[in-house]
Biopython code that builds the backbone (N, CA, C, O; Angstrom):
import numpy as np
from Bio.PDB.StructureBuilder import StructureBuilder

atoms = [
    (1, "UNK", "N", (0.832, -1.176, 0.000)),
    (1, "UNK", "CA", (0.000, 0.000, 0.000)),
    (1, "UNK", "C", (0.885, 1.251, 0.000)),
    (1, "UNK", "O", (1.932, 1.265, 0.647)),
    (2, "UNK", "N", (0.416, 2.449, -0.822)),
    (2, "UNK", "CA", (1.340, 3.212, -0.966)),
    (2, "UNK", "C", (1.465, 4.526, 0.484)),
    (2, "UNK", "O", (0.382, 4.889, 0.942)),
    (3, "UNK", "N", (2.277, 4.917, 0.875)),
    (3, "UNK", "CA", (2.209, 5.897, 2.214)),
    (3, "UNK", "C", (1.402, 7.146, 1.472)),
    (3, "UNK", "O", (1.274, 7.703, 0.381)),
    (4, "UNK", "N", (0.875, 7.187, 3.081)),
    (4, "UNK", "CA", (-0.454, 8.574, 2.592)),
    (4, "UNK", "C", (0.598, 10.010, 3.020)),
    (4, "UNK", "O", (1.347, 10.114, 3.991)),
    (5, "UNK", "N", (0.368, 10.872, 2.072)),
    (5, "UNK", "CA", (0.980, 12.055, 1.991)),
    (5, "UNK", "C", (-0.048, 12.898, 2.676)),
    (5, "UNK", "O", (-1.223, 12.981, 2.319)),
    (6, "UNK", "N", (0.705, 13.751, 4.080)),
    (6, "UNK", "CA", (-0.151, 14.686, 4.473)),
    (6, "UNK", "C", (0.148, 15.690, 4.595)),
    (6, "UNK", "O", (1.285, 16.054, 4.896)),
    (7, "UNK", "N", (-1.279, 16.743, 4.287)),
    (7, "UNK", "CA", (-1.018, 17.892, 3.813)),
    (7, "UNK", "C", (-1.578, 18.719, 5.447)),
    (7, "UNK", "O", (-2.278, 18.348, 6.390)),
    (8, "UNK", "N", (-0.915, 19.832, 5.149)),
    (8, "UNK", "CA", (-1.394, 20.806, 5.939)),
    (8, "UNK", "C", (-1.940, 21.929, 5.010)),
    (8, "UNK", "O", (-1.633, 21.937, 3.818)),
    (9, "UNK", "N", (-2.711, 22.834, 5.529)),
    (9, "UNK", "CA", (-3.796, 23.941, 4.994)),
    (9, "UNK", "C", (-3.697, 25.175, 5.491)),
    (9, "UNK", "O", (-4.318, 25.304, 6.546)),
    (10, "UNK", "N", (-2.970, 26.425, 4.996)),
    (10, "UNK", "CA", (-2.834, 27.433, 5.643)),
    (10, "UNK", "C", (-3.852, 28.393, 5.158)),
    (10, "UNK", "O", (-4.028, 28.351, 3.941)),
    (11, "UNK", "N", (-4.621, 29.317, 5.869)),
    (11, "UNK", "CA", (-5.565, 29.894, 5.481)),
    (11, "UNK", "C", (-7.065, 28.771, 5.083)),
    (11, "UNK", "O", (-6.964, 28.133, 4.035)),
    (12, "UNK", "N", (-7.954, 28.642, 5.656)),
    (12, "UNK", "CA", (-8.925, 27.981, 5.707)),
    (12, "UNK", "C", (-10.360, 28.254, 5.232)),
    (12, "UNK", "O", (-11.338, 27.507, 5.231)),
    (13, "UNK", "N", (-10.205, 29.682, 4.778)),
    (13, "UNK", "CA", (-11.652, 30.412, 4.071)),
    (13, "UNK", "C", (-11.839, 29.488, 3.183)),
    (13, "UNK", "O", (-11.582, 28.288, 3.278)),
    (14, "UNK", "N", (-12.406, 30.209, 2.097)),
    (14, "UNK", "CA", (-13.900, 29.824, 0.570)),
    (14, "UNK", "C", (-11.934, 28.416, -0.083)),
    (14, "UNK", "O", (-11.829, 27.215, -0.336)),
    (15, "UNK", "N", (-10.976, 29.533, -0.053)),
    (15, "UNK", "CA", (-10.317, 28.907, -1.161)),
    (15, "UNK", "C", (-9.932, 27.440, -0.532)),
    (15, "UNK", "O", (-10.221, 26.454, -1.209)),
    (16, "UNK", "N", (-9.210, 27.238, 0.896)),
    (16, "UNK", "CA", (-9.009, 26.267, 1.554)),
    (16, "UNK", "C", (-10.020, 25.432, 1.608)),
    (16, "UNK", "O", (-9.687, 24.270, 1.379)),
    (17, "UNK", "N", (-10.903, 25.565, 1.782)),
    (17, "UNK", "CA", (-12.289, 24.885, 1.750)),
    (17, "UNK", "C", (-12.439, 24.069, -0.006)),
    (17, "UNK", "O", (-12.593, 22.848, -0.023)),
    (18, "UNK", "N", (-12.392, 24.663, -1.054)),
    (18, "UNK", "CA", (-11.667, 24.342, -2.137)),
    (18, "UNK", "C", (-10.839, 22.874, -2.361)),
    (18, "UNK", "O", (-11.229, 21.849, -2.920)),
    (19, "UNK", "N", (-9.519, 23.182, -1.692)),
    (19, "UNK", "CA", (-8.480, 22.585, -1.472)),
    (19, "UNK", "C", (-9.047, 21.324, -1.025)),
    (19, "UNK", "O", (-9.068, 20.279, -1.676)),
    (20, "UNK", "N", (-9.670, 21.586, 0.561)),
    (20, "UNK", "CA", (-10.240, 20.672, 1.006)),
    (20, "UNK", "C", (-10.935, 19.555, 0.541)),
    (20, "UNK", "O", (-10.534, 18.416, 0.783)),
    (21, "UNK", "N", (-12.028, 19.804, -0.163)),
    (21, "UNK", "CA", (-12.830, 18.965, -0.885)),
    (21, "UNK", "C", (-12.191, 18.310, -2.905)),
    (21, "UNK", "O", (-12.800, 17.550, -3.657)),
    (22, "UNK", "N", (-10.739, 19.065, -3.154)),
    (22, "UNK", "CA", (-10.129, 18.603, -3.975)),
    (22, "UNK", "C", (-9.118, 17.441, -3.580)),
    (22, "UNK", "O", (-8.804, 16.510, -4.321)),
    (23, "UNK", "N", (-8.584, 17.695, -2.053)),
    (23, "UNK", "CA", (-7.930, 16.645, -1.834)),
    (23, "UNK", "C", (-8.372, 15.378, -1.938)),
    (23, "UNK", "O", (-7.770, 14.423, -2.427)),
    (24, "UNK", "N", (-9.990, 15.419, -1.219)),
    (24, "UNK", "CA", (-10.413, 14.161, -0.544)),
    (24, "UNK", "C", (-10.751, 13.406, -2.132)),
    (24, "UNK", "O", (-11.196, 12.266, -2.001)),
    (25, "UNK", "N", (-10.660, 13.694, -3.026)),
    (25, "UNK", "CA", (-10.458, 12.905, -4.353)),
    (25, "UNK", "C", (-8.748, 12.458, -4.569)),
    (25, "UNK", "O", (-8.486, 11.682, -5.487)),
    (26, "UNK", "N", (-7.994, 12.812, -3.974)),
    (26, "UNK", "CA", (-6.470, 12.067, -4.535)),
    (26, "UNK", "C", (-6.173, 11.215, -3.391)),
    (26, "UNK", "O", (-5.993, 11.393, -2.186)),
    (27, "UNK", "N", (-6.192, 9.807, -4.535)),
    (27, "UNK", "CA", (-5.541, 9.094, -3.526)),
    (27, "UNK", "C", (-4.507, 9.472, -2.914)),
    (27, "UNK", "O", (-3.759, 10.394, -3.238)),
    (28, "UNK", "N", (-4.395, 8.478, -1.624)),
    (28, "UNK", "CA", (-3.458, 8.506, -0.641)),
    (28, "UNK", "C", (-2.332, 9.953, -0.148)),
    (28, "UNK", "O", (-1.151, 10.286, -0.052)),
    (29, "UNK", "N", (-3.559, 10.365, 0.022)),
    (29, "UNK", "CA", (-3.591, 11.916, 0.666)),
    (29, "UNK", "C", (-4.674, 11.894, 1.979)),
    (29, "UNK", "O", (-5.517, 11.044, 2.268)),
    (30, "UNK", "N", (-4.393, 12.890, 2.509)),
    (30, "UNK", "CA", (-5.105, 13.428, 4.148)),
    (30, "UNK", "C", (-4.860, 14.749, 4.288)),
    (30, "UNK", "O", (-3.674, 15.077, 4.312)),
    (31, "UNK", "N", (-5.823, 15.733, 4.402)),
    (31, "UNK", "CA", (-5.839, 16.746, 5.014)),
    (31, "UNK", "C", (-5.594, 16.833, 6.647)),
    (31, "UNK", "O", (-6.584, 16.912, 7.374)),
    (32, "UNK", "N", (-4.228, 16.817, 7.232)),
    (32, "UNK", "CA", (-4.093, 16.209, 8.401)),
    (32, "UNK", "C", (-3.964, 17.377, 9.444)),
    (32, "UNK", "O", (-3.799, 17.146, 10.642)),
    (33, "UNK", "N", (-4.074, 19.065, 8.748)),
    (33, "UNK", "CA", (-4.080, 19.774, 9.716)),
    (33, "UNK", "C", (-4.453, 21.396, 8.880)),
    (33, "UNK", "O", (-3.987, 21.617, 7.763)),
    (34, "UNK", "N", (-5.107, 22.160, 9.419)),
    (34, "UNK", "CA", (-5.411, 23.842, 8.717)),
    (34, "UNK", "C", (-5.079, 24.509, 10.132)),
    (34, "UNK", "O", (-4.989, 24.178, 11.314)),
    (35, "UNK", "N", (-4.976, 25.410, 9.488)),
    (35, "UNK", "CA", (-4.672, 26.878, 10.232)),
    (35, "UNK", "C", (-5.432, 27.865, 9.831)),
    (35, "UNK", "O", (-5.796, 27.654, 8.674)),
    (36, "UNK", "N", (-6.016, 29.272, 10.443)),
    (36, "UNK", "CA", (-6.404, 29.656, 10.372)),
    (36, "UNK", "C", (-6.755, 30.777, 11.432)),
    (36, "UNK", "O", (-7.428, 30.425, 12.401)),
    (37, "UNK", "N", (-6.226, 32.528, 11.294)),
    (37, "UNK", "CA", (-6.578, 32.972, 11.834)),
    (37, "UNK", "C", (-8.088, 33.164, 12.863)),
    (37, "UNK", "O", (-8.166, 33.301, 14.084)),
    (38, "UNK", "N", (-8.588, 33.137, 12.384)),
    (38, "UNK", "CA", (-10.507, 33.439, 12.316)),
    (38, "UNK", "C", (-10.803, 32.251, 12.907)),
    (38, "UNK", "O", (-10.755, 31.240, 12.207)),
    (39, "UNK", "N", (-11.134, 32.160, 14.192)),
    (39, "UNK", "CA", (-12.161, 31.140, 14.612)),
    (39, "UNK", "C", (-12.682, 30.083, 14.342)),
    (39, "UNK", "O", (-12.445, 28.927, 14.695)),
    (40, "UNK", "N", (-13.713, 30.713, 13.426)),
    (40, "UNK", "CA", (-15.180, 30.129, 12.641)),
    (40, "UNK", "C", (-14.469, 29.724, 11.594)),
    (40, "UNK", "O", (-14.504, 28.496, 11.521)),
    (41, "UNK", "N", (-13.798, 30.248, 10.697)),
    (41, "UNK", "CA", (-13.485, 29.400, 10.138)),
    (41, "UNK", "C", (-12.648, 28.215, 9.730)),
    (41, "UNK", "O", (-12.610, 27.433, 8.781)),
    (42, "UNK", "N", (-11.898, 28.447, 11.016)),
    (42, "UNK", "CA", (-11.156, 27.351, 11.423)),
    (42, "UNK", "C", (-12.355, 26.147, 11.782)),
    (42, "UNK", "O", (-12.457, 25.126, 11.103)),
    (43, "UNK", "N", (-12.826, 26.310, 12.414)),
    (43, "UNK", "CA", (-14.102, 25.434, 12.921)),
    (43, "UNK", "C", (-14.438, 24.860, 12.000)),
    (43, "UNK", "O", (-14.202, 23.663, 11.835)),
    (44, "UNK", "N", (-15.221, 25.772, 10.989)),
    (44, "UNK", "CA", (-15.699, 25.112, 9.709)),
    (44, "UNK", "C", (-15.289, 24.917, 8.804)),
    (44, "UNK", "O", (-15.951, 25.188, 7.802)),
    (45, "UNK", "N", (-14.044, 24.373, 8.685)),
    (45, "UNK", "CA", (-13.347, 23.891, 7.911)),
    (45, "UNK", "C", (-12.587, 22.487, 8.604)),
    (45, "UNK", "O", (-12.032, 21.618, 7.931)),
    (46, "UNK", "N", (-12.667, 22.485, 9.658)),
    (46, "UNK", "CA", (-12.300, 21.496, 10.288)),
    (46, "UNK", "C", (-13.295, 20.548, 10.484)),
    (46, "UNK", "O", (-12.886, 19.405, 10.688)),
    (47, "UNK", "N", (-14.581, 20.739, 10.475)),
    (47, "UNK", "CA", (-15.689, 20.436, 10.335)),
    (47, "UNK", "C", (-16.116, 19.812, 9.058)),
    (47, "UNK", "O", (-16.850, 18.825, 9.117)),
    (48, "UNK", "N", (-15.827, 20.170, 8.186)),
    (48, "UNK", "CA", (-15.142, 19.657, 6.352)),
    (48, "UNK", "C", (-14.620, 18.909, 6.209)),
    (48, "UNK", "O", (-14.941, 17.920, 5.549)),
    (49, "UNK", "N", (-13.288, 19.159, 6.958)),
    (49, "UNK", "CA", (-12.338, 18.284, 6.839)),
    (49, "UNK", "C", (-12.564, 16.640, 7.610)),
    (49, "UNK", "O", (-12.048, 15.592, 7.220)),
    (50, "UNK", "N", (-13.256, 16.777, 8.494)),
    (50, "UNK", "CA", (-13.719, 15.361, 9.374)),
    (50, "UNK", "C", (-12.912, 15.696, 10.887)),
    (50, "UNK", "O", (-12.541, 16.674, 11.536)),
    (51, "UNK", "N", (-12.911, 13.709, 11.002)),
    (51, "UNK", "CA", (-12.425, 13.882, 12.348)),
    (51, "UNK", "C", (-11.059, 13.733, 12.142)),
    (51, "UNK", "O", (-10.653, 13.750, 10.980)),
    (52, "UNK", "N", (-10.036, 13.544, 13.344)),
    (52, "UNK", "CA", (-8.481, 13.838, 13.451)),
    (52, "UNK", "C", (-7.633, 14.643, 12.651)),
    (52, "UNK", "O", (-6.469, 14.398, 12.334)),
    (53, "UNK", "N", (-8.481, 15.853, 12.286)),
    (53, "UNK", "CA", (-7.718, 17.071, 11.472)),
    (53, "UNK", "C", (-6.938, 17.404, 12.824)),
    (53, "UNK", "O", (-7.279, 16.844, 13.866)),
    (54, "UNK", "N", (-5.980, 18.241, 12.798)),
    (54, "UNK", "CA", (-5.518, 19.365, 13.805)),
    (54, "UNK", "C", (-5.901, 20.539, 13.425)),
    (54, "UNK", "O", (-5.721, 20.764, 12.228)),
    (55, "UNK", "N", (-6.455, 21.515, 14.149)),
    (55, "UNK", "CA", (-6.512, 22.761, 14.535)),
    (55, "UNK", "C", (-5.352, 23.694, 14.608)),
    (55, "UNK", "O", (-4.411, 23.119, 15.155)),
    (56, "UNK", "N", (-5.141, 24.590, 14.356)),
    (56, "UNK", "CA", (-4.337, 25.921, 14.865)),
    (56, "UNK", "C", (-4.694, 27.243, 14.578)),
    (56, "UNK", "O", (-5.201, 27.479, 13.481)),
    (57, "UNK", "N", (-4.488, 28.259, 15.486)),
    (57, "UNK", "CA", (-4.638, 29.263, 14.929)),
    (57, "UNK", "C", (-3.764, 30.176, 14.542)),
    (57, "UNK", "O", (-3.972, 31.345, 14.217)),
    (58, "UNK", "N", (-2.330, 29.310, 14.619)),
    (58, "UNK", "CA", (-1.230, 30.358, 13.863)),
    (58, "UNK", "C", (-0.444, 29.076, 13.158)),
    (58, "UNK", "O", (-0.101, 27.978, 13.598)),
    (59, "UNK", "N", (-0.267, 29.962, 11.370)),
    (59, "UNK", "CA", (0.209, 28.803, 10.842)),
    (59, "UNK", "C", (1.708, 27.962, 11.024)),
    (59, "UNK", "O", (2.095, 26.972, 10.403)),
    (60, "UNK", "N", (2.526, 28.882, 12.315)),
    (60, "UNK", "CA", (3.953, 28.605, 12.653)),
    (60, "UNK", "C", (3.720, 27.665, 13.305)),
    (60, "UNK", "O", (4.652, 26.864, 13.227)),
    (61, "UNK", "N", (2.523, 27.162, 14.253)),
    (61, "UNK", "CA", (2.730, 26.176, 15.185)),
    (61, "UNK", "C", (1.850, 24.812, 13.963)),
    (61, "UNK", "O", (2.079, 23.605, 14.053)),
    (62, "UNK", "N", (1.367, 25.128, 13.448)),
    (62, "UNK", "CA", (1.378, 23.953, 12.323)),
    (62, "UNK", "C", (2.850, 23.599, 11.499)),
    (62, "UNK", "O", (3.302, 22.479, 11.262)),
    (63, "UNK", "N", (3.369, 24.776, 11.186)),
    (63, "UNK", "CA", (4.616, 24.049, 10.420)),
    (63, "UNK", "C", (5.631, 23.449, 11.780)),
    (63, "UNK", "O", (6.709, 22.875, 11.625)),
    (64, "UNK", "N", (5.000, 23.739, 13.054)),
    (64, "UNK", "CA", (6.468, 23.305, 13.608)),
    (64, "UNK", "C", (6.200, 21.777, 14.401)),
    (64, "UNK", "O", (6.958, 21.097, 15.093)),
    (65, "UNK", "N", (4.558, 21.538, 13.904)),
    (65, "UNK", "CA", (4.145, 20.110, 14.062)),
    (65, "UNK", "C", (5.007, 19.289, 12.885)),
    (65, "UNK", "O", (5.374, 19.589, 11.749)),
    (66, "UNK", "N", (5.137, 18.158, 13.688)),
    (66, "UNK", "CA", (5.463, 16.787, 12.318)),
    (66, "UNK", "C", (4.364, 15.828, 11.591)),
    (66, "UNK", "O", (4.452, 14.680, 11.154)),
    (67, "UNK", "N", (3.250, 16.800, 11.640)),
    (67, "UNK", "CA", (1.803, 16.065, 11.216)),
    (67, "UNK", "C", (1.885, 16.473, 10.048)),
    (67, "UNK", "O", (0.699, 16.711, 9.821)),
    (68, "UNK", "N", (2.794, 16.900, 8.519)),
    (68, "UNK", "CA", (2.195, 17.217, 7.511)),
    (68, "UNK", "C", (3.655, 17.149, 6.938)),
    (68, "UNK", "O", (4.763, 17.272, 7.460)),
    (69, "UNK", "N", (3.168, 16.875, 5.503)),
    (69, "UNK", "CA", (4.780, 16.192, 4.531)),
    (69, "UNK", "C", (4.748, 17.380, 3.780)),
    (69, "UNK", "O", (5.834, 17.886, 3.496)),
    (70, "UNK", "N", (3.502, 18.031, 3.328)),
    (70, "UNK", "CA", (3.009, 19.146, 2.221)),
    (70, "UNK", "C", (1.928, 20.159, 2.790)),
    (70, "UNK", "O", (0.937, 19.887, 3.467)),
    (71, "UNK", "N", (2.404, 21.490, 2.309)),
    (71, "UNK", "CA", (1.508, 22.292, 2.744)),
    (71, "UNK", "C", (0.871, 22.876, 1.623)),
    (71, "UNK", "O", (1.396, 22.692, 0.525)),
    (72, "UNK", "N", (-0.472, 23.744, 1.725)),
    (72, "UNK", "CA", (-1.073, 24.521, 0.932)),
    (72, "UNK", "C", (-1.441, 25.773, 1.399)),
    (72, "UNK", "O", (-2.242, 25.888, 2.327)),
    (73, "UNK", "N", (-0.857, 26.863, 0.762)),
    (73, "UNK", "CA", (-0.871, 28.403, 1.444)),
    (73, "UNK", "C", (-2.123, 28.741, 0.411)),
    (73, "UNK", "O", (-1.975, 28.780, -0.810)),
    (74, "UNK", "N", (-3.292, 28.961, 1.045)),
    (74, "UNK", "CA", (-4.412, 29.738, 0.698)),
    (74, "UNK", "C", (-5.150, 31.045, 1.493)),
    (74, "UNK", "O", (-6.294, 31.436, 1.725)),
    (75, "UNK", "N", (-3.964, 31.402, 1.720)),
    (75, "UNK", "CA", (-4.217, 32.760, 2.876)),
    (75, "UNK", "C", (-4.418, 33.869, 1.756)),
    (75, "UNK", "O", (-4.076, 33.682, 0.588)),
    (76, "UNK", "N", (-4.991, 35.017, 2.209)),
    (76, "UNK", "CA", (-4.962, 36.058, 1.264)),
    (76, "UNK", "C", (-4.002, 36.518, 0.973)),
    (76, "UNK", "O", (-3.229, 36.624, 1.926)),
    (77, "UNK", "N", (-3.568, 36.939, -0.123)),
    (77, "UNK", "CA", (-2.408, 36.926, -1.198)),
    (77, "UNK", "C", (-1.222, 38.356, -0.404)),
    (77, "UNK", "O", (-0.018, 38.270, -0.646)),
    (78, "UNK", "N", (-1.642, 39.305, 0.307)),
    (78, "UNK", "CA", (-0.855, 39.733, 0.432)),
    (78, "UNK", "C", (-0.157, 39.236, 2.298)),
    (78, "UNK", "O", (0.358, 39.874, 3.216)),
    (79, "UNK", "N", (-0.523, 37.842, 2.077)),
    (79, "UNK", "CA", (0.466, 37.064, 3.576)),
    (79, "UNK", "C", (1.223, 36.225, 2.817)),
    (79, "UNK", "O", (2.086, 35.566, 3.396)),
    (80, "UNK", "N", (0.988, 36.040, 0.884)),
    (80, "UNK", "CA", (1.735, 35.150, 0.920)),
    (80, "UNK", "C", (3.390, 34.779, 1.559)),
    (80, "UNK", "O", (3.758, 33.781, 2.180)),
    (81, "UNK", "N", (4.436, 36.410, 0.990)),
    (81, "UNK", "CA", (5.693, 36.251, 1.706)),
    (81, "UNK", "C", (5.757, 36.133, 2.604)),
    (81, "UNK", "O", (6.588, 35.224, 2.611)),
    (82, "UNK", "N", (5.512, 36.340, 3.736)),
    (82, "UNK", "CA", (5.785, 36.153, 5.307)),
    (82, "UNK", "C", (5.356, 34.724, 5.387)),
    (82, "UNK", "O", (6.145, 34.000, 5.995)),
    (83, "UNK", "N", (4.472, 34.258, 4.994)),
    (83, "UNK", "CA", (3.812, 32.539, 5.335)),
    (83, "UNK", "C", (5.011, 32.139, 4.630)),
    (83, "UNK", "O", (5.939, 32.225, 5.435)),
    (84, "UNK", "N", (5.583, 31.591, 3.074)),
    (84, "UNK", "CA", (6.358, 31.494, 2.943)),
    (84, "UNK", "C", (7.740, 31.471, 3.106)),
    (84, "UNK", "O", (8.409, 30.551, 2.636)),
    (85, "UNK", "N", (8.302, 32.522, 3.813)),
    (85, "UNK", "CA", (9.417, 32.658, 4.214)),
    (85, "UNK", "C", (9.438, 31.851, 5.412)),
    (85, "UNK", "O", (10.356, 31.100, 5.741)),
    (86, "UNK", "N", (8.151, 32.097, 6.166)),
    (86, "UNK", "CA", (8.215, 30.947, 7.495)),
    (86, "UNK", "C", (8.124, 29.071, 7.064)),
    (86, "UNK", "O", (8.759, 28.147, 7.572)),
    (87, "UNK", "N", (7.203, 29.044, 6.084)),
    (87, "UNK", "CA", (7.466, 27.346, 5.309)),
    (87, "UNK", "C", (8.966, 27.488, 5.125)),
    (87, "UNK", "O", (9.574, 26.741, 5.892)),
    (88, "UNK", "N", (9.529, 28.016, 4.561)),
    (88, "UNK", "CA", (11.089, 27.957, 4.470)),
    (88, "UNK", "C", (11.746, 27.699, 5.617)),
    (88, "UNK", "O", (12.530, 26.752, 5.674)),
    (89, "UNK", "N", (11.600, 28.197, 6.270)),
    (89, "UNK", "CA", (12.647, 28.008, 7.839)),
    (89, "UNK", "C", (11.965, 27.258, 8.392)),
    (89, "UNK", "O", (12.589, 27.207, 9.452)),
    (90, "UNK", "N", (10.579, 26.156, 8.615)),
    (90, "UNK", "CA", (10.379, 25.051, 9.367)),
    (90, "UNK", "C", (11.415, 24.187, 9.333)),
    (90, "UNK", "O", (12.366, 23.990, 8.576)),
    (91, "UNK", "N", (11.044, 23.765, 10.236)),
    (91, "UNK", "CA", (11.878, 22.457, 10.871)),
    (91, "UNK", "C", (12.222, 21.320, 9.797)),
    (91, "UNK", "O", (13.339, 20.804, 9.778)),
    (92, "UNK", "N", (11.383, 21.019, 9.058)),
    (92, "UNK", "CA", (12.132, 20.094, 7.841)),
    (92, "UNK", "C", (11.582, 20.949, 6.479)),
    (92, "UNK", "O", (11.076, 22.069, 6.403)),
    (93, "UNK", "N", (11.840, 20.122, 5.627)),
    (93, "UNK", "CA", (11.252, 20.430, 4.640)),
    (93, "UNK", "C", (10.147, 20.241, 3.976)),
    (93, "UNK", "O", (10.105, 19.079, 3.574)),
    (94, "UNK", "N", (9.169, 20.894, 3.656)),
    (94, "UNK", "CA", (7.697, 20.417, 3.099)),
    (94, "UNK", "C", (7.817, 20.790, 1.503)),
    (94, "UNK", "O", (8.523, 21.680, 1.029)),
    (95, "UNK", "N", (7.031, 19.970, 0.857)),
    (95, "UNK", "CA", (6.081, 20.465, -0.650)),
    (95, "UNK", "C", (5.201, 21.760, -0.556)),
    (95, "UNK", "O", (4.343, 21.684, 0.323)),
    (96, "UNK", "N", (5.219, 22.667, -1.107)),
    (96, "UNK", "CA", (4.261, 23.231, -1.138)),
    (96, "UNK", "C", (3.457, 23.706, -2.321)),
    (96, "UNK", "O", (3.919, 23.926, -3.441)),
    (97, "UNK", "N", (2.310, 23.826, -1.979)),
    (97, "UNK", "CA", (1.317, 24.783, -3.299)),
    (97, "UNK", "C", (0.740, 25.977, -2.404)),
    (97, "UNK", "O", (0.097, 25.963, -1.354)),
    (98, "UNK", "N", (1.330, 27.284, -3.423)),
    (98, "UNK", "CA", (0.452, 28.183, -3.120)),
    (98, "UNK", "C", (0.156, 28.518, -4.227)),
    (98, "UNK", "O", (0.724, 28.377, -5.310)),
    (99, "UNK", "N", (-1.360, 29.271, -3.743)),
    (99, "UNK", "CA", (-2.534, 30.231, -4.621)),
    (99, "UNK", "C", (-1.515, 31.221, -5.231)),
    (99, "UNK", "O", (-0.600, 31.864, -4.717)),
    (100, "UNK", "N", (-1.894, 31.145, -6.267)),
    (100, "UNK", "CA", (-1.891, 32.736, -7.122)),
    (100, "UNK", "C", (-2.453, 33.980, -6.700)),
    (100, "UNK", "O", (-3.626, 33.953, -6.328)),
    (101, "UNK", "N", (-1.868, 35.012, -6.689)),
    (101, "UNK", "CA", (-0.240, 35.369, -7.462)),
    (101, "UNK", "C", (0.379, 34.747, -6.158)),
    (101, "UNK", "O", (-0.276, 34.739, -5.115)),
    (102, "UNK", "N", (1.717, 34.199, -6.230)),
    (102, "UNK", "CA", (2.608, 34.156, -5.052)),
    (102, "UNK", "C", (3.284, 35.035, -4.334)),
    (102, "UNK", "O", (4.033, 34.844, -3.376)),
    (103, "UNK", "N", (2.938, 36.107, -4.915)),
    (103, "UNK", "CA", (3.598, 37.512, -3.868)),
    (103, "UNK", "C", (2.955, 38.820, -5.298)),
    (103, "UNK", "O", (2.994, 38.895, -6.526)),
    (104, "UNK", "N", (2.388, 39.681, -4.069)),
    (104, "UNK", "CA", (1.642, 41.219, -4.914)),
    (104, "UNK", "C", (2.721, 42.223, -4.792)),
    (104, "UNK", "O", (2.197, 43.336, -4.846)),
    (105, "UNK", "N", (4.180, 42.322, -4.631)),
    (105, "UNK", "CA", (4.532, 43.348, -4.991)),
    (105, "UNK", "C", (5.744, 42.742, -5.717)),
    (105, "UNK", "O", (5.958, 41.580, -5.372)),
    (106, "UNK", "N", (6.575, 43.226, -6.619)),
    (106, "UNK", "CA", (7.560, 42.946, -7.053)),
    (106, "UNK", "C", (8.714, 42.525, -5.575)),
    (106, "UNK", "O", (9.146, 41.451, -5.154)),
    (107, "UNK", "N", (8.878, 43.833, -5.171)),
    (107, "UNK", "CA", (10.241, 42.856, -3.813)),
    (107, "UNK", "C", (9.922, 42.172, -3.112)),
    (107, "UNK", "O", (10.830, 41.676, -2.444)),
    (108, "UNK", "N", (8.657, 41.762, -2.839)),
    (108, "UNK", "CA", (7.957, 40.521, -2.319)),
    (108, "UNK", "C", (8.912, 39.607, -3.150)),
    (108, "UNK", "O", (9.930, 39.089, -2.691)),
    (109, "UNK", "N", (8.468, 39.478, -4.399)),
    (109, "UNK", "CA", (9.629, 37.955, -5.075)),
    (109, "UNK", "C", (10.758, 37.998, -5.080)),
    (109, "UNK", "O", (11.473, 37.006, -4.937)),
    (110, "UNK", "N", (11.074, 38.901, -5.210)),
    (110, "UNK", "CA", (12.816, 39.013, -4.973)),
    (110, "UNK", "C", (13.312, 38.901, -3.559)),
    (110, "UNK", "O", (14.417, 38.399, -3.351)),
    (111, "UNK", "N", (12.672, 39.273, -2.722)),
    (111, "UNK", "CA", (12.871, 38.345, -1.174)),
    (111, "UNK", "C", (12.614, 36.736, -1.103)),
    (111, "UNK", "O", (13.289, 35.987, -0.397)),
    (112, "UNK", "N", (11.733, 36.391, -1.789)),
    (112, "UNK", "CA", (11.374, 34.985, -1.874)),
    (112, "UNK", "C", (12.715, 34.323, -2.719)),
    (112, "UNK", "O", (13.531, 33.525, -2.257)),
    (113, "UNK", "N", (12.687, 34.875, -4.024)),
    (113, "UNK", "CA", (13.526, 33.941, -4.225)),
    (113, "UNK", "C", (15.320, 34.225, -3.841)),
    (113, "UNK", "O", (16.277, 33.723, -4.431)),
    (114, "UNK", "N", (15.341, 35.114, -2.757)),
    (114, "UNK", "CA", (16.622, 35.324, -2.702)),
    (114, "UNK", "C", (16.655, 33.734, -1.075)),
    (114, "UNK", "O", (17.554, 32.930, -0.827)),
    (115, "UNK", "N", (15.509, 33.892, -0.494)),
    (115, "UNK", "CA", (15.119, 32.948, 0.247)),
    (115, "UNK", "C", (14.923, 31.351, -0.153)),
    (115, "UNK", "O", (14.531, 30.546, 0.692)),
]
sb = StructureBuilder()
sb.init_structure("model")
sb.init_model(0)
sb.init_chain("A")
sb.init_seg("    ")
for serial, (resi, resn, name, xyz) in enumerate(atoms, 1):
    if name == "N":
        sb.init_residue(resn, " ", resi, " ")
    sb.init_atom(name, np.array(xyz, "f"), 0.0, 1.0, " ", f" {name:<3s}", serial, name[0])
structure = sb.get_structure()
């Protein structure tokens, strides 16, 4: 049987929610943890997601869990650099997908990719 790849979910609104219900079609995948400023929608998305998701409400203490191989940054576009730069400096290394655009100002990318 092949090992299940798990993802973590940063930002948990309309687009994560998205994500959510695209994963649960690929095999041997798990949505195994979201983040999410906002409460409620942490809730309800965790609520989406089923049971033994993890919770957080800051996405640093998700990357600094060992519950996720791959992450997905669906936060609003102008957190992408800072979320990013922090996926970069976790503790190991993850996959990631983020939403479009990946950074709204020009030195936004040029910090990224000097990172």
């Amino acid at each position: 049987m092949a090992e299940i790849l798990r993802y973590g979910l940063i930002g948990a609104g309309m687009m994560g929610r998205e994500h959510v219900r695209n994963l649960a079609l690929v095999p041997n995948s798990r949505m195994a943890a979201i983040s999410d400023p906002d409460e409620r929608t942490r809730t309800e998305t965790a609520r989406a997601v089923g049971d033994g998701v993890k919770v957080y409400a800051d996405h640093r203490a998700l990357l600094e869990s060992a519950e996720i191989d791959a992450v997905i940054v669906a936060s609003p576009n102008d957190t992408h650099r800072a979320i990013l730069e922090d996926v970069f400096s976790a503790p190991r290394p993850l996959a990631i997908l983020v939403e479009k655009p990946v950074c709204t100002a020009a030195e936004d990318l040029s910090a990224l990719d000097e990172a």
